[in-house]
N, C-alpha and C positions, 0 to 999 in steps of 0.2 A: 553479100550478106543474105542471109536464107531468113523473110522474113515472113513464111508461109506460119499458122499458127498451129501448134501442137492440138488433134482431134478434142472436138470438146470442151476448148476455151469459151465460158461464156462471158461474154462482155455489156456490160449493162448502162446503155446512153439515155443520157436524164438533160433535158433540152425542153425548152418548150414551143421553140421553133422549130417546126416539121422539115425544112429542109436543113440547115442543121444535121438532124438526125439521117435524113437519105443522104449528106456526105460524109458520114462517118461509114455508115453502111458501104457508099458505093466503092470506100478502100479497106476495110475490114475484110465484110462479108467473101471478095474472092482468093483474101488469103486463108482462108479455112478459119475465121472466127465466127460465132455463132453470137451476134448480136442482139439485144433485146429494147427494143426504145419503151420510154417513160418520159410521157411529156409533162410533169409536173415531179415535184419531191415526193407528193403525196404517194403516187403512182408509182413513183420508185422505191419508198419504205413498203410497198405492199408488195410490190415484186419481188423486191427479197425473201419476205415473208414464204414466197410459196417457191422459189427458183433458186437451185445453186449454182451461185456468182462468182467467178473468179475476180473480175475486174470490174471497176465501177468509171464511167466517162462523165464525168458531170460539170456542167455547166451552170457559173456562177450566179447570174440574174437570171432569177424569174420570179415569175409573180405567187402572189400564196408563199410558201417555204425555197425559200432561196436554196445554192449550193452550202453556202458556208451552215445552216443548218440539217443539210441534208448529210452534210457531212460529219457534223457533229452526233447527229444519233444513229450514223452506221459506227461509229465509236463506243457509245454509250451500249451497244447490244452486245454482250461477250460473243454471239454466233457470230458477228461481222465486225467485230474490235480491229481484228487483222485484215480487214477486206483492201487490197489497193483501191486509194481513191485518186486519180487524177483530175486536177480542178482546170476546167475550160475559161479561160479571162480573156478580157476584150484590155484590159488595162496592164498597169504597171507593177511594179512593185507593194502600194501599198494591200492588193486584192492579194498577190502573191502571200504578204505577211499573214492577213489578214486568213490566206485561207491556209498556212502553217500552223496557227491558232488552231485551227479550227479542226486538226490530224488529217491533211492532204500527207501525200504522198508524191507529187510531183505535180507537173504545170503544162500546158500546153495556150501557147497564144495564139489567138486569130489574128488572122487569120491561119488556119491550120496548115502546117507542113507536111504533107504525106511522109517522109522518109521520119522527118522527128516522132510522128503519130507511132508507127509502126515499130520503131526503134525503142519508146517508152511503154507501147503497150505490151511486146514483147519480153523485154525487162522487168517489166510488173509483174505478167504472166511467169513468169521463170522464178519470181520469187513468190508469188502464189502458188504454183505447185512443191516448191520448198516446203511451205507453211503448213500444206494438206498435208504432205510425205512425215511429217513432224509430228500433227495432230493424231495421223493414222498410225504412226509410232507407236503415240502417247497412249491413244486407246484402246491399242494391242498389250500396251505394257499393265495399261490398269485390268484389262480384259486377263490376261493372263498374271495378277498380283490376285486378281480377286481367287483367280480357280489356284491359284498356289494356297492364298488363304485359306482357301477351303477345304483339300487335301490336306492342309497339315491342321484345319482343327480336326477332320474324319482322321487322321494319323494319331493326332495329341486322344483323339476320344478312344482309336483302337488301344492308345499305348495304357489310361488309364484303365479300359475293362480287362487287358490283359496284366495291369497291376494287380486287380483287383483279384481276376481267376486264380493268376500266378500265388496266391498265398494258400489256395489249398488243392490247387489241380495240378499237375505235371504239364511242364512247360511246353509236352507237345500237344496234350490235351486242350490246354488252355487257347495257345494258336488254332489249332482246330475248331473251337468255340468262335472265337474273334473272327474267324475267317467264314463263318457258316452264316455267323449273325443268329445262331440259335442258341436263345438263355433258357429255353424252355425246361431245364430240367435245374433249374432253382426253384422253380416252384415247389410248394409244398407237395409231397408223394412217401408212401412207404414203400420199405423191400428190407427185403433180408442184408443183414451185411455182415460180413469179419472184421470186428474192431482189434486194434492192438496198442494197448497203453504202456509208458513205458515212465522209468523214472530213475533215481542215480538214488542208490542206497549211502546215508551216510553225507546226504548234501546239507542236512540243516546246520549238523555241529558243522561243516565247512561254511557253510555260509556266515556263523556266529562270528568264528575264528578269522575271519579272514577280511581284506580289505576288499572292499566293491567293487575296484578296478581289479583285482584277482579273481574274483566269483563272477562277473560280466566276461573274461577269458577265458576261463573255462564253458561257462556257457555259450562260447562262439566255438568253440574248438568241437564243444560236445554238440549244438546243433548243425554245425557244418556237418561233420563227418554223418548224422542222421537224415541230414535232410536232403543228402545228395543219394542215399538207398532207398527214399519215400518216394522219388522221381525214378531212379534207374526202376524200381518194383511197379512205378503206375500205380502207386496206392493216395489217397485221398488226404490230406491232412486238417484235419478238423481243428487242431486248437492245439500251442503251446503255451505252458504258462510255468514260470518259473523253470524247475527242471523237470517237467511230465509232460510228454509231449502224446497226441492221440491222432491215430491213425485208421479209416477204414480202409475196404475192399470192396468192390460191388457194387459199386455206387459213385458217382453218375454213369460212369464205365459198368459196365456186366461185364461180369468176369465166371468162368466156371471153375478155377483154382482160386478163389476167394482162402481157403483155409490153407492150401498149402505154399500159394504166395504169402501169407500173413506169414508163415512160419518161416521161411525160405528168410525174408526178410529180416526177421528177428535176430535168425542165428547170423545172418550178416554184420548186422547189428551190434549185436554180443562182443561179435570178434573184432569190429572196429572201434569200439569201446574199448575194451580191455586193452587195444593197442596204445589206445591214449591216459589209461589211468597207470600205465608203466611209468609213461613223463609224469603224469598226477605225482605218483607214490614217488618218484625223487626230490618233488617238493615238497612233501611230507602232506600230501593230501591221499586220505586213504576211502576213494571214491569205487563202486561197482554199480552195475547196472542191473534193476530185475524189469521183469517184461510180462503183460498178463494178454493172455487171449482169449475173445468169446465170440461166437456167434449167434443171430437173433433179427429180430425184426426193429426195426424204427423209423421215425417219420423223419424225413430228412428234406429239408429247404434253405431257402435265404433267410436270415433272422439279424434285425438290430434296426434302424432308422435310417431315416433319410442321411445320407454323405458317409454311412459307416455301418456295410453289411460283413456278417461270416456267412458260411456256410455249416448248417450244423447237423448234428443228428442225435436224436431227442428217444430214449428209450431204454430200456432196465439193460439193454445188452452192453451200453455203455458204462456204466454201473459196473457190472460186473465184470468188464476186464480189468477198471480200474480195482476193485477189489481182489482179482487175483494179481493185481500187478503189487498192490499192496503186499501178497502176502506171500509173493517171492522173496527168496532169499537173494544175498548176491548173487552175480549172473545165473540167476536161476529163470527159466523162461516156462509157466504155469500156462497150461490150455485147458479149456472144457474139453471132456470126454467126445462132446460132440468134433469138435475139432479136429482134434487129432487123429479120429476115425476119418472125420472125410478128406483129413489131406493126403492119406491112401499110405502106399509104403516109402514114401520119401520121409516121411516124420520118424527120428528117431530119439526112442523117447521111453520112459516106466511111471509106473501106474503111482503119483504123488497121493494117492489117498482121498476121503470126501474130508471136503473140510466147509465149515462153516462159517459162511461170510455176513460179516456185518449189513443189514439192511434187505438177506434175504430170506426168506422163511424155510425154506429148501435148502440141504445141503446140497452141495455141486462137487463131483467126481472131475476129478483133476489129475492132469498129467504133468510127465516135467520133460519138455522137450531135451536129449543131452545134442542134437545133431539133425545132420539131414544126408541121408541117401544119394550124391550123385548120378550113381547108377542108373539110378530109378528115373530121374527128370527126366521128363517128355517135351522136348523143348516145341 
């Protein structure tokens, strides 16, 4: 039997007889165990205190704190609940019992056996470093529950800002943001931007006429189909409500085709519209789409309370898309003059006349896009 002790076993003898303690030592100590004597209980609860113990050798009498109390409050301390304790008796059975009570862990009589000595301190030993191997498990698993914890609330907190982005940014945009850690461009700021408002001509008498699980389908069908060209364009979505949904350009993105993405977009738009008011019209729903465009300055930020922001933008240029969006006709798609100059010769389109808009004191020269140039895109 190999009863040499595995490096580092500390074994901790509590005696208050000195030699005692040098015959434990003189058969431990050259099997490689690293002995510590405590010649009182007192001595021995303060050793623990500052020493890690594998094993505990304690002997039953002595004066001041006996073993069976010594034993009892290396129990009582969660750090050394599990400590092997071996109880050293000069007697029989009922010290036996009595130090069972008391959470021994095995026995040793005196006179001591060398071969028994070594065979339960070994044993002990071996299930002491079980108990560490266990412990170190445990504190690896809580160690790494905590940093799991924590990656998925920074996960749960990335997923809610990119809920949050995701309602008016492009979904690569928005990664982009969550990934930078940069909100800085919700703050409030001006700049120029290309608004494009849009809305379904002929939705109110459909909405009168019709059941609300029918007018909730059509408005899934009709913002599907719009809101997957608001993302492939990289345009901004400010605000749907009901069936008018608002869209800029320019903004938080810079963009230098602000007018002739707005437009590019629309007559996408148009067409995928019109693709689905064919199904409309054979449910006898006689639904079209008009579309206004402007260009302008406004102040654009986070707006609303704490647990429920948008993102908005605030100024007459909004206004007036929605009034020429107003005053389109079915798929009629109205731009400012300005517009449609600067979206260069992709915009095709004739001169729709000035006309004058509710809430402005200026007339506004307007166009009516029929088309867009492929030719011309500069990709």
């Amino acid at each position: 039997m190999n009863d040499t002790a595995p490096a580092k076993t500390v074994v901790l003898v509590v005696d208050d007889q000195p030699q005692n303690i040098r015959l434990l030592e003189a058969i431990l100590v050259p099997r490689g165990y690293d002995v510590r004597p405590a010649s009182s209980g007192e001595e021995a609860m303060s050793a623990l205190d500052q020493d890690d113990v594998d094993l505990v050798l304690c002997d039953i009498v002595m004066p001041g704190m006996d073993g069976y109390e010594v034993c009892r409050a290396i129990r009582e301390r969660p750090a050394t609940a599990y400590l092997p304790v071996v109880m050293v008796t000069a007697s029989g059975d009922e010290q036996k019992i009595k130090a069972l009570e008391a959470g021994a862990d095995d026995f040793l009589t005196k006179p001591i056996n060398q071969s028994e000595l070594l065979a339960r301190v070994a044993s002990l030993a071996r299930i002491k470093r079980y108990q560490d191997t266990v412990k170190r498990q445990s504190d690896e698993l809580s160690a790494w529950n905590q940093e799991l914890e924590a990656r998925v609330a920074e996960q749960v907190s990335q997923i809610e800002r990119m809920g949050r982005l995701r309602r008016f940014l492009s979904p690569q945009l928005a990664e982009l943001i969550v990934d930078s850690g940069d909100e800085s461009f919700l703050e409030s700021h001006r700049r120029e931007i290309v608004v494009v408002f849009c809305d379904l001509r002929g939705f109110t008498a459909f909405a009168e006429a019709s059941e609300p699980e029918e007018v909730m389908g059509v408005l899934e069908q009709y913002f599907a189909a719009l809101g997957d060209l608001i993302f492939r364009f990289e345009g901004t979505l400010e605000r749907f409500a009901g069936d008018g949904l608002m869209v800029f350009f320019n903004d938080p993105v810079r963009c230098d085709d602000g007018p002739a993405r707005a437009i590019r977009m629309s007559v996408a738009m148009r067409t995928r519209v019109k693709g689905l008011a064919e199904a409309w019209a054979r449910e006898g729903h006689d639904l079209a789409l008009g579309i206004g465009i402007a260009q302008g300055y406004a102040t654009l930020g986070r707006i609303g309370f704490d647990g429920r922001h948008d993102y908005a933008a605030i100024g007459s240029v909004t206004n007036l898309s929605s009034r020429l969006c107003a005053e389109a006709e079915a798929w009629q798609i109205l731009v400012t003059e300005r517009v449609f100059s600067a979206a260069g010769p992709i915009a095709v389109g004739e001169d729709a006349g000035v006309r004058e808009l509710r809430g402005f004191s200026r007339s506004v020269h307007a166009y009516d896009v029929k088309g867009i140039d492929n030719a011309r895109i500069v990709s």
